[in-house]
Every structure is written in C-alpha cells, then in structure tokens.
KOLGU-4560 file (N, C-alpha, C; in nm, 3 decimals, padded with zeros to 5 digits):
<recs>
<n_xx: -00.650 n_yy: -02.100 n_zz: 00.967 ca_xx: -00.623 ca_yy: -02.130 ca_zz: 00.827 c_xx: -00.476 c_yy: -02.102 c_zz: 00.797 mol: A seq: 1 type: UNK>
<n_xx: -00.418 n_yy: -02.148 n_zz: 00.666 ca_xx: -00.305 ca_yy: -02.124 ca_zz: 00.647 c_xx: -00.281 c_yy: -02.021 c_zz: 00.551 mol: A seq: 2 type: UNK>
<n_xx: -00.168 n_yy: -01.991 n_zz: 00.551 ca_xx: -00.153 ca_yy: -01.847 ca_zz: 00.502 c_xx: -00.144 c_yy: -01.881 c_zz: 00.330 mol: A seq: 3 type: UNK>
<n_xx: -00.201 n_yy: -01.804 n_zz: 00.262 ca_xx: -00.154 ca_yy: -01.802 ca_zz: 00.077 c_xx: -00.009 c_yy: -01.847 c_zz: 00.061 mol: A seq: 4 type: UNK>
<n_xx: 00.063 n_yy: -01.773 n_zz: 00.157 ca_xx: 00.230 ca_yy: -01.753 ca_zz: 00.089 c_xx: 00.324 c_yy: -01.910 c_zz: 00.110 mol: A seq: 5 type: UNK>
<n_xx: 00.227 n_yy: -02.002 n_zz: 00.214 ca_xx: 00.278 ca_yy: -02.127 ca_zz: 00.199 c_xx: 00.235 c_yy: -02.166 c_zz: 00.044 mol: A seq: 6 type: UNK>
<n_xx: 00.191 n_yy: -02.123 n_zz: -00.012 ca_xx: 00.204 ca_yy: -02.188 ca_zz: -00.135 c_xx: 00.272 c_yy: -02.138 c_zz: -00.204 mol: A seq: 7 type: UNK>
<n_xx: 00.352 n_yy: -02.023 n_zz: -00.231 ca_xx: 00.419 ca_yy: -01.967 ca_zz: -00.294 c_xx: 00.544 c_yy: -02.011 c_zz: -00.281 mol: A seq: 8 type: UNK>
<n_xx: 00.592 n_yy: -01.994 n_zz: -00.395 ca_xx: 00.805 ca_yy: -02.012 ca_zz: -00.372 c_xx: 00.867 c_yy: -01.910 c_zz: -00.271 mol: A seq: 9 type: UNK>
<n_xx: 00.968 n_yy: -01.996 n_zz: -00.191 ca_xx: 01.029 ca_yy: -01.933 ca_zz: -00.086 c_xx: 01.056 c_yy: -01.762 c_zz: -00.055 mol: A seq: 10 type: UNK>
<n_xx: 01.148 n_yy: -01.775 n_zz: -00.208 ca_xx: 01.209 ca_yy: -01.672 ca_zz: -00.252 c_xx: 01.110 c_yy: -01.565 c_zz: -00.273 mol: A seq: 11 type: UNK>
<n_xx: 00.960 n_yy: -01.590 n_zz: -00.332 ca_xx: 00.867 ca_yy: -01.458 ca_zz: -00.316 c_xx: 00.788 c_yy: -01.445 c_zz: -00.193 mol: A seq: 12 type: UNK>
<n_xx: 00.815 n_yy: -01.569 n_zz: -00.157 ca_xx: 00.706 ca_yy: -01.504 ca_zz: -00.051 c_xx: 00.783 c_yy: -01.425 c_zz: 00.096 mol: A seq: 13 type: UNK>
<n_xx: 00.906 n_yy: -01.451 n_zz: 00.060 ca_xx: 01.016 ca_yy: -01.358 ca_zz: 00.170 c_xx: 01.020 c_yy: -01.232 c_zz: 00.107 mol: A seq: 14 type: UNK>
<n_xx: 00.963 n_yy: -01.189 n_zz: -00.009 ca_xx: 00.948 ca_yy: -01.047 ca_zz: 00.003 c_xx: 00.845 c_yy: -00.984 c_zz: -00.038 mol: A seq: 15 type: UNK>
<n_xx: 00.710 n_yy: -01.048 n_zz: 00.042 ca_xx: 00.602 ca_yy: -00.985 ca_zz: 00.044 c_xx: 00.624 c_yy: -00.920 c_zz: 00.174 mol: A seq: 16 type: UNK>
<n_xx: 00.548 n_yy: -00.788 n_zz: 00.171 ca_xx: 00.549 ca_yy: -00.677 ca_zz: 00.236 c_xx: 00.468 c_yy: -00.734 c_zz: 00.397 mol: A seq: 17 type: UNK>
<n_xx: 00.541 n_yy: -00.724 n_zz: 00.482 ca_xx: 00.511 ca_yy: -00.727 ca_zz: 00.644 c_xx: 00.310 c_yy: -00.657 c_zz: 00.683 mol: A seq: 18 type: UNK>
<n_xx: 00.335 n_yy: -00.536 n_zz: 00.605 ca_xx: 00.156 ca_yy: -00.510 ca_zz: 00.638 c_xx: 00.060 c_yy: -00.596 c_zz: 00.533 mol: A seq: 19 type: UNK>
<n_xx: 00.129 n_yy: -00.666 n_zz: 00.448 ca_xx: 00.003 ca_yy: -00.752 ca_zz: 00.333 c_xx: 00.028 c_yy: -00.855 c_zz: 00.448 mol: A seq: 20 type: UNK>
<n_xx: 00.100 n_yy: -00.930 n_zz: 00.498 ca_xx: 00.110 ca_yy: -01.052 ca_zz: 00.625 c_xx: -00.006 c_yy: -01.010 c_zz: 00.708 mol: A seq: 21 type: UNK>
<n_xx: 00.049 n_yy: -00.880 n_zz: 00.794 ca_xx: -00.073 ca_yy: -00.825 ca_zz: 00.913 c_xx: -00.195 c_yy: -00.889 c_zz: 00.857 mol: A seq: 22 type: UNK>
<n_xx: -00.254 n_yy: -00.803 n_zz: 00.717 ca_xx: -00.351 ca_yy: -00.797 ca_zz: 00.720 c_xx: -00.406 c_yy: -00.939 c_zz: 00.677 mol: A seq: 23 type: UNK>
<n_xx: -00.361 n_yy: -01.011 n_zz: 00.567 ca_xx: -00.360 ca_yy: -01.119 ca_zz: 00.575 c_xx: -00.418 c_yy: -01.182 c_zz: 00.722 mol: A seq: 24 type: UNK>
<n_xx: -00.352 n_yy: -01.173 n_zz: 00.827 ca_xx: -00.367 ca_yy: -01.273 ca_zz: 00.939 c_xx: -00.501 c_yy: -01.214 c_zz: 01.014 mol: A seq: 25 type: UNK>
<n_xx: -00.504 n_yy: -01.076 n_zz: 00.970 ca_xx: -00.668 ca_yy: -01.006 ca_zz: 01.062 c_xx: -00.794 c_yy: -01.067 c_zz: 00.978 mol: A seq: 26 type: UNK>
<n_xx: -00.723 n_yy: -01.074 n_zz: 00.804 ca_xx: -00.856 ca_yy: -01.170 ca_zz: 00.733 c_xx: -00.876 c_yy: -01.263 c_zz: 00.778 mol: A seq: 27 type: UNK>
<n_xx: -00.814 n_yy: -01.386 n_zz: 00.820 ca_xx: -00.836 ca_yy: -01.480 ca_zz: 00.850 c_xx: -00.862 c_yy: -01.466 c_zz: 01.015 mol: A seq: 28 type: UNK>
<n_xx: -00.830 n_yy: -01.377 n_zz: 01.087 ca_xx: -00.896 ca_yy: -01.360 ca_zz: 01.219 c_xx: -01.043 c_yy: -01.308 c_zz: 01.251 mol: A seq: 29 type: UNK>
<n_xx: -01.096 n_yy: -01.289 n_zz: 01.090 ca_xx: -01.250 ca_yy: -01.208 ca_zz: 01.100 c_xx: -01.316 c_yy: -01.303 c_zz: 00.986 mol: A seq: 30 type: UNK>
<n_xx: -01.290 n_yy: -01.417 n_zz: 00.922 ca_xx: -01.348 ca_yy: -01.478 ca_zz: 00.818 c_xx: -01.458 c_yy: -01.525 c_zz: 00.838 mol: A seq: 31 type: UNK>
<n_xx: -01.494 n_yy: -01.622 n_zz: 00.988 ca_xx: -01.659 ca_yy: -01.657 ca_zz: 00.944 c_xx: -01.726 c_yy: -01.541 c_zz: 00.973 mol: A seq: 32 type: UNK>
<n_xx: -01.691 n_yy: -01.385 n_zz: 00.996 ca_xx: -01.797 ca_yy: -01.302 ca_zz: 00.984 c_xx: -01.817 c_yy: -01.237 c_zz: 00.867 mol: A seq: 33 type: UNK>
<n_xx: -01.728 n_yy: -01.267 n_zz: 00.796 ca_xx: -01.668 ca_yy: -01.179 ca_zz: 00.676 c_xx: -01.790 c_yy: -01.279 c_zz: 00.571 mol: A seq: 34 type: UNK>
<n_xx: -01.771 n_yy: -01.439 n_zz: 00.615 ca_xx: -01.874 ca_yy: -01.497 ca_zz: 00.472 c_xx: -01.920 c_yy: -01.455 c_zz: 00.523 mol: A seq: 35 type: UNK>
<n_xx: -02.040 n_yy: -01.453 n_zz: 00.613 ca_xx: -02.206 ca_yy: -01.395 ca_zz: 00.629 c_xx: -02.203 c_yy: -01.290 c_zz: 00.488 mol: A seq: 36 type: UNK>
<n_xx: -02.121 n_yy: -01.179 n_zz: 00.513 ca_xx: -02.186 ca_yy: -01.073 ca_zz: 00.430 c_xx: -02.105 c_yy: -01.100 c_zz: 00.286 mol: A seq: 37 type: UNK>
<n_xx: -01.968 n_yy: -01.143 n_zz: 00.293 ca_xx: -01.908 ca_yy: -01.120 ca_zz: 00.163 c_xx: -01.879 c_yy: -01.273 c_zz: 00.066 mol: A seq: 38 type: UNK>
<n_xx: -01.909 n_yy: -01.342 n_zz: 00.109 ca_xx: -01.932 ca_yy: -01.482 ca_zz: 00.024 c_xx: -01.927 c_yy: -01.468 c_zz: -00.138 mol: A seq: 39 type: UNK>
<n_xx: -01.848 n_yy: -01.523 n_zz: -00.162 ca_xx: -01.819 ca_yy: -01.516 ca_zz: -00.318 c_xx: -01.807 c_yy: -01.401 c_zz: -00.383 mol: A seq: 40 type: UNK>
<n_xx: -01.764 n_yy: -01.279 n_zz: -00.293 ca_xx: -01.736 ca_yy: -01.178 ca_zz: -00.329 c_xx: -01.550 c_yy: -01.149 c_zz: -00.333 mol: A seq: 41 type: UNK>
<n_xx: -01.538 n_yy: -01.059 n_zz: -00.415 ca_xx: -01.411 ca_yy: -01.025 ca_zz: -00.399 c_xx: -01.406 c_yy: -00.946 c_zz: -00.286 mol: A seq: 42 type: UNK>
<n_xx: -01.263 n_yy: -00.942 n_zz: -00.183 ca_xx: -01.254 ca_yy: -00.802 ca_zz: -00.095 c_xx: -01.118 c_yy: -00.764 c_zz: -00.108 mol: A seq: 43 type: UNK>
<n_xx: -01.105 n_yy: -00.635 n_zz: -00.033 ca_xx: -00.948 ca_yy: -00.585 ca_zz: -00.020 c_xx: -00.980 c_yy: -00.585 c_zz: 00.104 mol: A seq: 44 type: UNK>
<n_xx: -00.851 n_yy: -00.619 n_zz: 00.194 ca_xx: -00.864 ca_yy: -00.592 ca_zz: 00.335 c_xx: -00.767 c_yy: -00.554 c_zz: 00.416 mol: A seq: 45 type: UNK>
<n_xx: -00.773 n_yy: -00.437 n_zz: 00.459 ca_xx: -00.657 ca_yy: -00.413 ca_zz: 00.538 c_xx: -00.733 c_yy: -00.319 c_zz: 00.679 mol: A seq: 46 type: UNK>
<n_xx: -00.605 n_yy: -00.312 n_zz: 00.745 ca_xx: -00.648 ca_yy: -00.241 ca_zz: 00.914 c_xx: -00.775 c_yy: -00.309 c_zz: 00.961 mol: A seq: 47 type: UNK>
<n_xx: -00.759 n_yy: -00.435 n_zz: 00.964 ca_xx: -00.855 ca_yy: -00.479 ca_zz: 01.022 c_xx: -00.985 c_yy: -00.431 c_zz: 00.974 mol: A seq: 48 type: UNK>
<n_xx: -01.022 n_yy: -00.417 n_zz: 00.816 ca_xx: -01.147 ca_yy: -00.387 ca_zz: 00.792 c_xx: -01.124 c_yy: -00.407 c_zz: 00.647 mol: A seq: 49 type: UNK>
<n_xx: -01.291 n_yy: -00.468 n_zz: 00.557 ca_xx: -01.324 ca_yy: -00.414 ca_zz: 00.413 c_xx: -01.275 c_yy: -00.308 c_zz: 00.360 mol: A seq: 50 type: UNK>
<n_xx: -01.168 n_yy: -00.297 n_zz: 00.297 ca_xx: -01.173 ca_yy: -00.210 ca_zz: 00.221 c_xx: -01.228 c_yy: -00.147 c_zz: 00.075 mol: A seq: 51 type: UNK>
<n_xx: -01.255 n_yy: -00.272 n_zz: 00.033 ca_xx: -01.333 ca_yy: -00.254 ca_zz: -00.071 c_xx: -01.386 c_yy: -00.378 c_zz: -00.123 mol: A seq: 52 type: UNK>
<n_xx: -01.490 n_yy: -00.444 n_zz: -00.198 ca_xx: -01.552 ca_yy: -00.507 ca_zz: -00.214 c_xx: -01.619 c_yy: -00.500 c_zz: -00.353 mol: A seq: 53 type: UNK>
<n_xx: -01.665 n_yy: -00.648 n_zz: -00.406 ca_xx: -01.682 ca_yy: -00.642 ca_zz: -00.536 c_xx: -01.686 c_yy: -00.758 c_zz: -00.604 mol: A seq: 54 type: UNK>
<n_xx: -01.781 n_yy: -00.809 n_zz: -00.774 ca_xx: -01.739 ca_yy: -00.885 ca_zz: -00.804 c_xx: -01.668 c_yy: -00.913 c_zz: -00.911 mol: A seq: 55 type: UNK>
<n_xx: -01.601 n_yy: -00.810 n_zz: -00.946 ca_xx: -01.499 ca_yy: -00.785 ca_zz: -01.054 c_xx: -01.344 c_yy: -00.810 c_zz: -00.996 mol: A seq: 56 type: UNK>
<n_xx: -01.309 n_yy: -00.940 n_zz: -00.973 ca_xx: -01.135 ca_yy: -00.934 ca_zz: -00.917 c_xx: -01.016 c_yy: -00.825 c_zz: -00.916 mol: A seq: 57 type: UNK>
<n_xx: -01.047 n_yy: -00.778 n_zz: -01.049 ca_xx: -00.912 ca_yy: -00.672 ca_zz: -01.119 c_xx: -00.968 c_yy: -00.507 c_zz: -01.061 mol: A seq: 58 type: UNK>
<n_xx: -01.129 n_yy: -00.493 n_zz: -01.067 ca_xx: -01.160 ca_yy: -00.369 ca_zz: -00.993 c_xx: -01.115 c_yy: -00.383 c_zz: -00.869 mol: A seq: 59 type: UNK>
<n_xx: -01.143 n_yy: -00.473 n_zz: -00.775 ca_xx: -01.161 ca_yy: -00.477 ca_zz: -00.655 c_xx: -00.993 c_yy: -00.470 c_zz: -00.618 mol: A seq: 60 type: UNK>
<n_xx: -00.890 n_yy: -00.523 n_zz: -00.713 ca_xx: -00.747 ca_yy: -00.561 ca_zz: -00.645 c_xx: -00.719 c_yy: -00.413 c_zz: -00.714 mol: A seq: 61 type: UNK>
<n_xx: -00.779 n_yy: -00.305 n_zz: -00.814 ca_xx: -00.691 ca_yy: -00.174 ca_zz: -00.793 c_xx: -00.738 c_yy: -00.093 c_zz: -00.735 mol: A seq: 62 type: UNK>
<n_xx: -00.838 n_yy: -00.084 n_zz: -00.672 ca_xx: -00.901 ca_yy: -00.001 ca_zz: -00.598 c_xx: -00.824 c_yy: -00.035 c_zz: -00.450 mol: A seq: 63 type: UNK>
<n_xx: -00.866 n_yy: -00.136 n_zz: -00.430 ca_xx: -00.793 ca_yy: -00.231 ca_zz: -00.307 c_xx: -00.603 c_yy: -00.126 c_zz: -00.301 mol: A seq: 64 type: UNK>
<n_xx: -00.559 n_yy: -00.170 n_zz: -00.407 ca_xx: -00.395 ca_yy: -00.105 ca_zz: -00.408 c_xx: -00.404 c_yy: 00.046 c_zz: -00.380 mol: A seq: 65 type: UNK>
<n_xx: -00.513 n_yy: 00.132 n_zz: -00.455 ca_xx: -00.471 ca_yy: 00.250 ca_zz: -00.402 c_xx: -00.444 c_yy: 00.295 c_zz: -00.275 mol: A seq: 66 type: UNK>
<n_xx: -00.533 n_yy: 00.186 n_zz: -00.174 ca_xx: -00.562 ca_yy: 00.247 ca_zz: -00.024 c_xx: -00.397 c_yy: 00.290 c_zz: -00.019 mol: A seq: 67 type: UNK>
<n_xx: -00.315 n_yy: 00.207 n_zz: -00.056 ca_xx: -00.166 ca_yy: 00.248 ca_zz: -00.002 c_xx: -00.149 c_yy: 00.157 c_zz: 00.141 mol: A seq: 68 type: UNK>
<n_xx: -00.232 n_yy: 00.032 n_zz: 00.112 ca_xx: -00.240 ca_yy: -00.025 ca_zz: 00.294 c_xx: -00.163 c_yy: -00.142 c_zz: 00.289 mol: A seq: 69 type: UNK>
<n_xx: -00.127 n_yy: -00.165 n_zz: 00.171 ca_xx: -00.100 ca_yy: -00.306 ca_zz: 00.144 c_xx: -00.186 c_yy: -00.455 c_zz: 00.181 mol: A seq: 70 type: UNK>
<n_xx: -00.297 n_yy: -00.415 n_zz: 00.106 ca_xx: -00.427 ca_yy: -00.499 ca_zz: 00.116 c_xx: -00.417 c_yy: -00.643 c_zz: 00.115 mol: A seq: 71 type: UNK>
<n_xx: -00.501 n_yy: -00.675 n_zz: 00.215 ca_xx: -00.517 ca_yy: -00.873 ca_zz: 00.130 c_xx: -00.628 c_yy: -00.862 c_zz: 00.012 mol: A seq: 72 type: UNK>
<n_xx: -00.563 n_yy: -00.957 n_zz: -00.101 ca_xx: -00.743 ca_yy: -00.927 ca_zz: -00.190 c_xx: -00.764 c_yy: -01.070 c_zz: -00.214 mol: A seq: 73 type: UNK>
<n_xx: -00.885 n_yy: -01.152 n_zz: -00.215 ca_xx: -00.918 ca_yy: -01.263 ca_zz: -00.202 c_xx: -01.072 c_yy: -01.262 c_zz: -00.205 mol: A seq: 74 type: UNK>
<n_xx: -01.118 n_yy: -01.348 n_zz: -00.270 ca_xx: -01.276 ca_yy: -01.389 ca_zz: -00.292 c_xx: -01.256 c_yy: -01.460 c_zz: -00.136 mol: A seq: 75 type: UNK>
<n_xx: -01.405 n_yy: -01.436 n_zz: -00.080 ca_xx: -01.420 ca_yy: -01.487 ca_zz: 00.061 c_xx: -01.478 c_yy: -01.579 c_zz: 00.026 mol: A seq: 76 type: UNK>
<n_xx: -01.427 n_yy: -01.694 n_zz: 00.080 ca_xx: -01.477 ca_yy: -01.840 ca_zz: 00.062 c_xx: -01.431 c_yy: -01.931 c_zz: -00.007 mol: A seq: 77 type: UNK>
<n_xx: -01.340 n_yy: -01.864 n_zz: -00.060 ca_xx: -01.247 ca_yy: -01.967 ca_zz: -00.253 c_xx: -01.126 c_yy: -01.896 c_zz: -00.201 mol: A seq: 78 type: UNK>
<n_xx: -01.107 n_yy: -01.929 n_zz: -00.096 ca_xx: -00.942 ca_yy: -01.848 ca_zz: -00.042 c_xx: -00.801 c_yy: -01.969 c_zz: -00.149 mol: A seq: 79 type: UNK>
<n_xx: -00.859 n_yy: -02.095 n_zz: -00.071 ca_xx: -00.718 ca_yy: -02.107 ca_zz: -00.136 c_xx: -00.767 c_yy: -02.198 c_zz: -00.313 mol: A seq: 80 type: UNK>
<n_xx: -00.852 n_yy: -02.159 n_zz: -00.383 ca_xx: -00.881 ca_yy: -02.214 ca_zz: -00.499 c_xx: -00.788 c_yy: -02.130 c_zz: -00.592 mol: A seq: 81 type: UNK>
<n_xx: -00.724 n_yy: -02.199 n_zz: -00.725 ca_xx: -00.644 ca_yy: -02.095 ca_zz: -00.797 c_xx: -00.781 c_yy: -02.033 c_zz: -00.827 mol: A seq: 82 type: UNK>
<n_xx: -00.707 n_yy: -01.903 n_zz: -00.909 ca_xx: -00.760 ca_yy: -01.840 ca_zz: -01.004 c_xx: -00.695 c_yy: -01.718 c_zz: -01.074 mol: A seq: 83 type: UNK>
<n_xx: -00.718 n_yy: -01.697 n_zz: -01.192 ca_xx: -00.653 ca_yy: -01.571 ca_zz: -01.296 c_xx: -00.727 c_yy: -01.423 c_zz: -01.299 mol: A seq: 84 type: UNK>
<n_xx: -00.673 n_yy: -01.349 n_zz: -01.232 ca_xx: -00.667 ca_yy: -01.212 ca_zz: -01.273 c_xx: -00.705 c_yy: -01.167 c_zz: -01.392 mol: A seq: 85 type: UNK>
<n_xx: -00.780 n_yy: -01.106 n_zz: -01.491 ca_xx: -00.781 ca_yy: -01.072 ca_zz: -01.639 c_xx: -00.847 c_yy: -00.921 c_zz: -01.662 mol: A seq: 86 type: UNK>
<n_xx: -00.704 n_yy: -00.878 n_zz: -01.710 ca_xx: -00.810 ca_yy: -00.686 ca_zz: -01.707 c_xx: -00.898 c_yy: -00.690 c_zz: -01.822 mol: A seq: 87 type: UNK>
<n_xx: -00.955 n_yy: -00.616 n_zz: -01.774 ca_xx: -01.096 ca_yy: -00.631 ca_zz: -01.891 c_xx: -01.040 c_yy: -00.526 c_zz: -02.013 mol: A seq: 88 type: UNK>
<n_xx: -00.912 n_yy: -00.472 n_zz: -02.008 ca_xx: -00.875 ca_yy: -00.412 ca_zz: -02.119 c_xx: -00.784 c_yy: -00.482 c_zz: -02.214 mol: A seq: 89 type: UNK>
<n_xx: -00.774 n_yy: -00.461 n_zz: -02.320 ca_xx: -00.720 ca_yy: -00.578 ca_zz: -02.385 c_xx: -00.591 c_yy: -00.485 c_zz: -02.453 mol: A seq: 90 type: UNK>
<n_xx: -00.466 n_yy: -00.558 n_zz: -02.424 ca_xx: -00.346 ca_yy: -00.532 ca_zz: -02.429 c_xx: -00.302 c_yy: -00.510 c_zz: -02.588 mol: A seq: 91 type: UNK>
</recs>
C-alpha cells in the first residue's frame, strides 16, 4: 500500500517524524491481520504492535500520543478515506 504522506504537501510531509514512517510501514506490513480483529476500528500503532484501539478517533489518537512512540492512528480498513477528527469537547 501507499503511504498517507503521498497525499500530503511536500513541505509537511518532510517533517513528519522518522518513527511515525517506521511505524506507519510495520502497519501496513501487518494489515490483513490487523482487519481480522480491528476492522472499522480506530488503532494507534507503533513498535510493531496495537497500541491502542477504539471507536472514538480523538480517544484513540490521545491515548495513542501519550505512548511517546510516535504512533500511526488510522481506522483499519478506511486507510486512505478522508475523514475529520472532532473533540467531543466543545471549544
């Protein structure tokens, strides 16, 4: 598969962080095992494993950030579909 950051503008995607790439490339090196269990789920993924899981996007991507791993976070299966982020707290 191809990576997210080909879709992104040049200029950001040259400074996304080297371990969100890694892990990035281990998601997509573990994906048809990953749908079996996580299909239309949100995940965080880094070191070659789930880090967290969920179907709340905004839980799953700050929980995901604390690891400190520099996570991939992506619904498994709707990889490259847009979609909006929305905290459930209201600004």
């Amino acid at each position: 598969m191809r990576s997210l950051l080909e879709d992104m503008p040049p200029d950001i995607a040259s400074r996304v962080h080297a371990n969100w790439r890694k892990n990035e490339a281990e998601y997509w090196a573990q994906r048809e095992q990953l749908l079996v269990r996580y299909r239309d789920q949100w995940v965080g993924f880094a070191d070659g494993r789930v880090v967290v899981s969920g179907r709340r996007p905004v839980e799953v991507l700050h929980k995901a950030q604390q690891s400190g791993q520099h996570p991939f976070v992506v619904c498994v299966g709707h990889e490259h579909q847009p979609n909006r982020m929305r905290s459930r707290f209201p600004h």
